[in-house]
N, C-alpha and C positions, 0 to 999 in steps of 0.2 A: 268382595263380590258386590257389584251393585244389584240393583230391582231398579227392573226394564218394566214400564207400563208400555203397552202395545197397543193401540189404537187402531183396528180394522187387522182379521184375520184371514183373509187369504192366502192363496198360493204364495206370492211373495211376503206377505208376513211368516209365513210357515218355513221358508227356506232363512229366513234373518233369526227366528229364532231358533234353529237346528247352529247356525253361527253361533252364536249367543251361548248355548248350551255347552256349546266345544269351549270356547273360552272360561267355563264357570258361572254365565250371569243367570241370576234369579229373572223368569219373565213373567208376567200376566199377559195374557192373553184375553180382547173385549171386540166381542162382534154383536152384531142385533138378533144372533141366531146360535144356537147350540149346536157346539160339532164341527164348527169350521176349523179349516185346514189348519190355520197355527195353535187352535187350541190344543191339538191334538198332542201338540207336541211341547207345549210349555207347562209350566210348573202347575201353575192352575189359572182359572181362567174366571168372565165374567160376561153375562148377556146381557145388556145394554144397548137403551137409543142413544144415540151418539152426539145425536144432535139434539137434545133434552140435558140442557145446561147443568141442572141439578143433579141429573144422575150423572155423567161428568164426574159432579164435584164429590158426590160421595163415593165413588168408586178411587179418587184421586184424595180423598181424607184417608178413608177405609187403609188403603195399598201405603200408602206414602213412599211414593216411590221414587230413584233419585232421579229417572231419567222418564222420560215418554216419547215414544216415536209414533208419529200418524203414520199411518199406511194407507188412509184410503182418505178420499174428500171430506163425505157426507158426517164431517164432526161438527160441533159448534167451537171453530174454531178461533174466537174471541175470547174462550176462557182462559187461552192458552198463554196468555199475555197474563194473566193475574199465577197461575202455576209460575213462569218465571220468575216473578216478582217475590213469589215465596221462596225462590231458589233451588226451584225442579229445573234441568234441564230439557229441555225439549229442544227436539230433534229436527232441519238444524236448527230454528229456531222460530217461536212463534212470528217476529214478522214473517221470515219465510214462506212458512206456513198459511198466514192470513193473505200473503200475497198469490204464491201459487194459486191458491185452490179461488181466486178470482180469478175468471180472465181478463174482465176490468182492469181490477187495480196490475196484475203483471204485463198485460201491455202497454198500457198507459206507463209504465215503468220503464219498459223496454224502449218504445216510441219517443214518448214527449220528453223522458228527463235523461234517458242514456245515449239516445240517440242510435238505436241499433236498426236494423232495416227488417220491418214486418210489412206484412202486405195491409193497402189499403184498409178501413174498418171503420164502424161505426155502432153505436147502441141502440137499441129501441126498447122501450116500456110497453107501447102500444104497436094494434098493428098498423097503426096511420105510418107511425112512425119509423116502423119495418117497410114499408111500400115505398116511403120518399131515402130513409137510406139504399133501398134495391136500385133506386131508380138513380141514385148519382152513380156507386158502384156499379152498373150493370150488370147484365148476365151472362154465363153462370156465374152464381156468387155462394158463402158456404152461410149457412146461418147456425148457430148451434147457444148452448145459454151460457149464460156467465162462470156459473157451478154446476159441473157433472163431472162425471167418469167413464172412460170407456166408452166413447162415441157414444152417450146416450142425449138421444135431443139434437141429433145433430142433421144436417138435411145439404144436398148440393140442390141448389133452387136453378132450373137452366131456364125458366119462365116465370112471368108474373101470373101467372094461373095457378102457378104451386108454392106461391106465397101464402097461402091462410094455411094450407097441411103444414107448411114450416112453422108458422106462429103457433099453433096449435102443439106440434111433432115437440118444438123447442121446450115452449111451456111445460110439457105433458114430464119432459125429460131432466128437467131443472131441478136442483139441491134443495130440499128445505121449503123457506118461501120466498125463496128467490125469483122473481118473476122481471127479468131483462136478457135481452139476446144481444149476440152479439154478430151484425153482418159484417162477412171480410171479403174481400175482393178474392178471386180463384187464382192462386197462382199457378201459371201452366209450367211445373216443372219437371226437371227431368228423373229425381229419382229426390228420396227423403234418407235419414240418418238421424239416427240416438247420437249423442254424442254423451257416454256415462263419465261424469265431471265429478272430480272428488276434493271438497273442499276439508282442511286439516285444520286442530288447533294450533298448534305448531311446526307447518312445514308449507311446501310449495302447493298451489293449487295442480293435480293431477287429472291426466288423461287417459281414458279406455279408447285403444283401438275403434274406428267411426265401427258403428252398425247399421245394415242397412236393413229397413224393415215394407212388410206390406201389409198395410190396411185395407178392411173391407167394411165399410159402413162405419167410418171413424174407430175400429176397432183391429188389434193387431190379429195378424193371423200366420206370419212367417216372421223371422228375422235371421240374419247372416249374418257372419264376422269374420274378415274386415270386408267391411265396404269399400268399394273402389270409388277413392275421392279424390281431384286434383287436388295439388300436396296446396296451390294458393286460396284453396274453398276450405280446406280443414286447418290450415290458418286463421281464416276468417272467423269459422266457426269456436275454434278454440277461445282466440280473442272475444267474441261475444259472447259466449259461456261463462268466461274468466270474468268477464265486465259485470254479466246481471247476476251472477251468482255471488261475487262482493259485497253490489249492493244491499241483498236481501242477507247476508252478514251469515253463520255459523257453519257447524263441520257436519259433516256429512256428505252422500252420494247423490248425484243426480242425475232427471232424465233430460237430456236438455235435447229437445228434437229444431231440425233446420228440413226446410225444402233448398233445392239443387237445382238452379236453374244454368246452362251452359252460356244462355245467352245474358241473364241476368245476373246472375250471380248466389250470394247467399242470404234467403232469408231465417230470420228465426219465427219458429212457428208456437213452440209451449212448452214448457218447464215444470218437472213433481221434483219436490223435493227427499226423494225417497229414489229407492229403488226401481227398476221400471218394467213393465211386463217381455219391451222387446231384450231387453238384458237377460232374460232368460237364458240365450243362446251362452251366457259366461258358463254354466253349467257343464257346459260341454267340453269342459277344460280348456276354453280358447286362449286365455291367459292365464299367467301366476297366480292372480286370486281372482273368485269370481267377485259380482257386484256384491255380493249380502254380507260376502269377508270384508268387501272394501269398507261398506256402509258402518260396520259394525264396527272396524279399527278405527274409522273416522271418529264416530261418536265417542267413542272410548276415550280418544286420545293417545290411541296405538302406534309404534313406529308402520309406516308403509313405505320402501325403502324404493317401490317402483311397479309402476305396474308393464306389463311387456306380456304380449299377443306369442302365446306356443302353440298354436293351431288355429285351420282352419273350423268354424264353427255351421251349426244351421241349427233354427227350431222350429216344427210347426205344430200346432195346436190341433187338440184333440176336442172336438164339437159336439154337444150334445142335439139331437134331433128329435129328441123325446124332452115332453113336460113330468115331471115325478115328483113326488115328495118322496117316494120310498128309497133307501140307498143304491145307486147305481151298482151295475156288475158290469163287467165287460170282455167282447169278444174280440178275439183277435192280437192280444198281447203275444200269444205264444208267437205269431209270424214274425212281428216288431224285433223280441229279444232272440228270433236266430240270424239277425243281419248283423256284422260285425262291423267296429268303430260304431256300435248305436245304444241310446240309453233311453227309458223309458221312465214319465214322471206321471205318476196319476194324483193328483191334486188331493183325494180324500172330501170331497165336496158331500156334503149327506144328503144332497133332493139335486135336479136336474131340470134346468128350463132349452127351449130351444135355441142354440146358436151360446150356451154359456159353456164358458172352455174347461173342459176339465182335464185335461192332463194335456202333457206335452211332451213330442220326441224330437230327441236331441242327436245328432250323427256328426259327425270332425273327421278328419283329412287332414293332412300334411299341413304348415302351411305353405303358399303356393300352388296347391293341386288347385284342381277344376272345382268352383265353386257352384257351377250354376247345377252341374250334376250332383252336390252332394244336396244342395237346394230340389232338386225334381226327387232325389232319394226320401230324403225326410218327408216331402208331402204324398209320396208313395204310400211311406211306414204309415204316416197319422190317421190316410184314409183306411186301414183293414182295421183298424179300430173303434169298433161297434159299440157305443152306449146305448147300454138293457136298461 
């Protein structure tokens, strides 16, 4: 049995450790808040700032644990290099880790030393120097900060009039004390894709089925499996996956997202080294195993003998419209669970803000059936479901 240290407790931590459980492993579960989703369901748990080095370090004295996986950004994730060193495994590994959760340092990885195709970019510290990067990139252009999650901080600037709400929106949204944005040039493309990348100790780097996903304010809100991709873009993609996922070295799952441009081709857009929100849709039984099986044999060092798409899949997200501290209830489940081929995830979130996702409905089809309708199905089901 090992002991899993968990690092950020959400929805997706909560489904990795229900994996985790199935296998036997011991978890800790560590969010900045009592009651989150994967505490809920691990061995025991711990409440902690994440990004307060020291507490870090005594919860990883305390536990001594032989593995840690991040889940979420906002850690101080420089300590993570010194746990190695003592011979913790971290997940897939602190450079990884340090590099993801920059945008800095992973583009500049992807761009200047891999050579992979990202859109236009540049940095700024100040806003002088947000106004003169807008103005070489033009407009529309995206601005968002170095460290976040979840679309926060992020802004589509179509004028220079709405550049100080960006500096300001960016700032406001930034990790820590992190205070740098990052402008990218707009790529006009034609549709986006997870591409969930599974690097092994011992075995071939693997691939999940493309997903295709839709965002709304840098935040996911739909995803599908498979995505319909020319077989020469999901080559491409593969290969770049393959490439930046090497260099930042260890085993585990990833989310490695591309824009899809017909006329241009394939860009890569951002990489978590974990599991990924639009991956949800694996839930749905789309394939042999989902991402948190995949994630969890990766780490292990588990045989994974293949991964292979048994269904059409769809997810849409369940949205809260209410601000609450008190625990949510909710209406309208009962319609969701009489539609058949359909599954209901309620996240177990203990307070509710507006527009923060709390559960999700998953519905699958043949594969081969009609995707787009099982896509208007699912956001059918998600909208009769009312957070009280």
């Amino acid at each position: 049995m090992k002991k899993i240290l968990l690092l950020g407790s959400g929805e997706l931590g909560k489904e990795f450790v229900i994996s985790a459980k199935r296998k036997g492993e011991y978890v800790i579960a560590c969010d900045s808040y009592a009651g989150a989703p994967a505490m809920q369901v691990a061995d025991c748990f711990e409440v902690i700032d994440m990004l307060h080095g020291e507490e870090l370090d005594a919860v990883v004295k305390k536990h001594q644990p032989d593995i840690i996986v991040p889940e979420i950004e906002a850690i101080r994730t420089e300590r993570l290099y010194d746990y190695e060193k003592e011979g913790i495994q971290v997940v897939p590994s602190a450079r990884a880790v340090n590099f993801t959760m920059n945008r800095k340092a992973i583009r500049d990885l992807a761009a200047k030393e891999l050579g992979i195709k990202t859109a236009k970019y540049f940095y700024a510290t100040t806003f002088e120097e947000l106004k003169a990067a807008a103005a070489q990139i033009g407009f529309p252009c995206v601005v968002k900060p170095l460290m976040s999650s979840s679309g926060k901080g992020q802004s589509l600037v179509k004028g220079a009039d709405e550049l100080q709400h960006a500096w300001e929106y960016g700032c406001s949204g930034s990790r820590g004390d992190i205070r740098e944005l990052i402008i990218e040039e707009f790529i006009r493309f034609d549709s986006e894709i997870t591409l969930l990348t599974v690097t092994q100790k011992d075995g071939p780097t693997l691939f999940c089925p493309p997903i295709g996903h839709v965002q709304k304010g840098g935040d996911y809100r739909e995803s599908f499996q498979p995505a319909h991709i020319d077989p020469d873009h999901l080559k491409q993609a593969q290969e770049m996956a393959e490439k930046v996922t090497r260099a930042l070295t260890g085993a585990g799952l990833w989310g490695v997202e591309f824009f899809l441009s017909h006329e241009n081709g394939v860009y890569f857009s951002e990489l978590s080294p974990r599991p990924h929100d639009t991956g949800m849709v694996t839930l749905a039984g789309t394939q042999n195993l989902n991402e948190f099986e995949l994630h969890l044999r990766a780490v292990l060092g588990l045989p994974i003998p293949c991964v292979k798409l048994e269904r059409n899949g769809v997810s849409a997200v369940i949205l809260s419209t209410i601000a609450s501290n008190e625990p949510p209830t909710y209406r309208g489940t009962e319609e969701v669970l009489k539609e058949e081929d359909t599954l209901l995830r309620i996240f177990g979130k203990p307070a509710t803000r507006v527009n923060r996702r709390m559960g999700v409905v998953l519905c699958y089809a043949p594969a081969g059936s009609d995707l787009d309708a099982l896509r208007e199905k699912a956001k059918r089901l998600a909208a009769k479901v009312e957070v009280c």
